[in-house]
Structures are given as C-alpha cells and as structure tokens.
C-alpha positions as CSV (number, residue, x, y, z in Angstrom):
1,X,4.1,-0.8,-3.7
2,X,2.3,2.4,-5.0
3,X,2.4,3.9,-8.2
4,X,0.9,7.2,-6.7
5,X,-0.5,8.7,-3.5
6,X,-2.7,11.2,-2.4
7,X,-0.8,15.2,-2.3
8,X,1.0,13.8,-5.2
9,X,-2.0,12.8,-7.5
10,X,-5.4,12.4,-7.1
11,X,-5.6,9.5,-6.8
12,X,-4.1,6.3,-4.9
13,X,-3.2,3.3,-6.6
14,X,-0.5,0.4,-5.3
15,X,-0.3,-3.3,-5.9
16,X,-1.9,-5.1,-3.1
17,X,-0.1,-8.8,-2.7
18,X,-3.7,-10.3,-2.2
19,X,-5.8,-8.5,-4.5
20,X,-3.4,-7.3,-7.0
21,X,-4.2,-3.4,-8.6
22,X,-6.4,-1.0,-6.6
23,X,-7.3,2.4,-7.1
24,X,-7.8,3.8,-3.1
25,X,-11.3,5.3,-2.2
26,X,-11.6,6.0,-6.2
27,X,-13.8,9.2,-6.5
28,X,-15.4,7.8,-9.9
29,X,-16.4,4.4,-8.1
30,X,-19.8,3.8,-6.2
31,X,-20.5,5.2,-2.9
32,X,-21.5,3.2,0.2
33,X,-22.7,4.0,3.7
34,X,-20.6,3.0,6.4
35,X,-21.5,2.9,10.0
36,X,-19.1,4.4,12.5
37,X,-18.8,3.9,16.0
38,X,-16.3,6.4,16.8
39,X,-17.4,8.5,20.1
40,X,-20.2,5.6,19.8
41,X,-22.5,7.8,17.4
42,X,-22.9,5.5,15.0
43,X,-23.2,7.9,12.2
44,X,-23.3,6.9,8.6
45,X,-20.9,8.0,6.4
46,X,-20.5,8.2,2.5
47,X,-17.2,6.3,1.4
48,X,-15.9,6.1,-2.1
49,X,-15.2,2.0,-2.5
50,X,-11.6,0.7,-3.6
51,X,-11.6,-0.1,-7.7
52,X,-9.8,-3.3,-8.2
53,X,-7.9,-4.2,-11.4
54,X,-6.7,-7.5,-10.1
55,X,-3.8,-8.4,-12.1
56,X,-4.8,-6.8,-15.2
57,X,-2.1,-3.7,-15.5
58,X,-4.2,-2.5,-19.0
59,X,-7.7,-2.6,-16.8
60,X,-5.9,0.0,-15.0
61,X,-4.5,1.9,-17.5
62,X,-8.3,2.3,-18.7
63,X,-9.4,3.6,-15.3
64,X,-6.7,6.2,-15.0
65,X,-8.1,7.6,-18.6
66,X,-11.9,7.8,-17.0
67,X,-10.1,9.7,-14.1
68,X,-8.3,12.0,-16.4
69,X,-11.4,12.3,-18.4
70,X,-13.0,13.5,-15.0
71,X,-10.0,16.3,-14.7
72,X,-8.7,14.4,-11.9
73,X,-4.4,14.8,-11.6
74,X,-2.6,11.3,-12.6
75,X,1.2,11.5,-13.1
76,X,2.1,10.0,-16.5
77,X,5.0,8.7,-15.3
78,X,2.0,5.9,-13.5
79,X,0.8,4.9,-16.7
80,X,4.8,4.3,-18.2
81,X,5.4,2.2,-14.8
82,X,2.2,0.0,-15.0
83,X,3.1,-0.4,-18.7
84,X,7.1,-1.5,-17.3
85,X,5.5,-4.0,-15.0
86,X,2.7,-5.2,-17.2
87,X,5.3,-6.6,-19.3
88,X,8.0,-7.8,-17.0
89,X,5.1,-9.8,-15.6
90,X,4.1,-11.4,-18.7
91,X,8.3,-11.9,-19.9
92,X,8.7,-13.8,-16.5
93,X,7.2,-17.5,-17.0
94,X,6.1,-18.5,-13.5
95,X,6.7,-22.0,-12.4
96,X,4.6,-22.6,-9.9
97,X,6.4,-24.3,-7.5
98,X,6.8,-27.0,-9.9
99,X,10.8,-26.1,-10.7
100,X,13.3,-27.2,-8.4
101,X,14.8,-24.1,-7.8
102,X,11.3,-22.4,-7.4
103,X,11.6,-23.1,-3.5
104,X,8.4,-24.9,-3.3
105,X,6.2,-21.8,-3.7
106,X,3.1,-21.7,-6.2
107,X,3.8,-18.7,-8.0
108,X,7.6,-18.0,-6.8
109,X,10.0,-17.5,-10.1
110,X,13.2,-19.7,-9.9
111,X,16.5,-18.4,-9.6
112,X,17.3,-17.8,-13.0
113,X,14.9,-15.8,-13.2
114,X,15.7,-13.7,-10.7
115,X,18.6,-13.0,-11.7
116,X,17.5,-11.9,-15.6
C-alpha cells in the first residue's frame, strides 16, 4: 500500500510486507553507483537508495519533516494516515499464531480482531 507516489508528491513511500516503511529512491538518502548492462554498456549510474523505517510509523514521520525541510512536496494527509495506522497497529494485540482462531500464522490477528 502507498501513502504517496511520484506526480502526486515528491516523494514515494508504501508499506512493503517484508521490510515494512520505505521512502522510494529518497532524494535526501545516500547515493550509490550502479552498474547497468542495458545495450551491454555497462555504464554506472547514480541512484538514490530506498530509506527504510521498518515498522516504526514515527521514524517516518521524522523523515518526511527532513524532506519538507528540504522544500520537497509531502501531502499532509501522509502524515495523518501513518499516524491512523501507527496506532491501529499498536491497539491490535497480535497473537502470534498462538490463539486458536489465529489460523496458525505468526503474526496473523484472530477473528475478533478482525472484526473490531
């Protein structure tokens, strides 16, 4: 899920199901070369890296102040959305696959929960 794209911010930042809270090719992060091998040139390239939050929504919210700090366009209406789901998280006690109604999965919340 993303909270904003590119053409609509400056910025790109979703919820990655592996590594949690990214900000895309962030333009305030380090640079790295990268070699390409497209028409077999093997140029190097500069490329912005990913800034990753990981599950922490307020390590985010921090970032997107250093990007507005840097002039760079950030909808407000990411920062109220992080701050939604930032706290449903932490309302929603996990079980961890250790309730019966969990289904088995580490990290899966149980039907009550669901439905809340």
């Amino acid at each position: 899920m993303s909270y904003c794209r590119f053409g609509e911010a400056d910025v790109y930042i979703y919820d990655d199901t592996h590594f949690g809270l990214i900000c895309c090719m962030c333009s305030i992060a380090p640079t790295k070369e990268v070699e390409t091998n497209f028409l077999l040139t093997g140029d190097l390239y500069t490329v912005h890296e990913n800034f990753v939050a990981g599950e922490d929504y307020d390590e985010m919210i921090k970032h997107i102040r250093k990007h507005r700090i840097n002039k760079h366009y950030v909808p407000i209406e990411v920062d109220q959305r992080l701050i939604e789901d930032r706290d449903r998280v932490a309302s929603k006690e996990v079980h961890d696959g250790q309730c019966e109604n969990s289904r088995g999965y580490p990290g899966f919340p149980c039907e009550c929960q669901e439905r809340a």
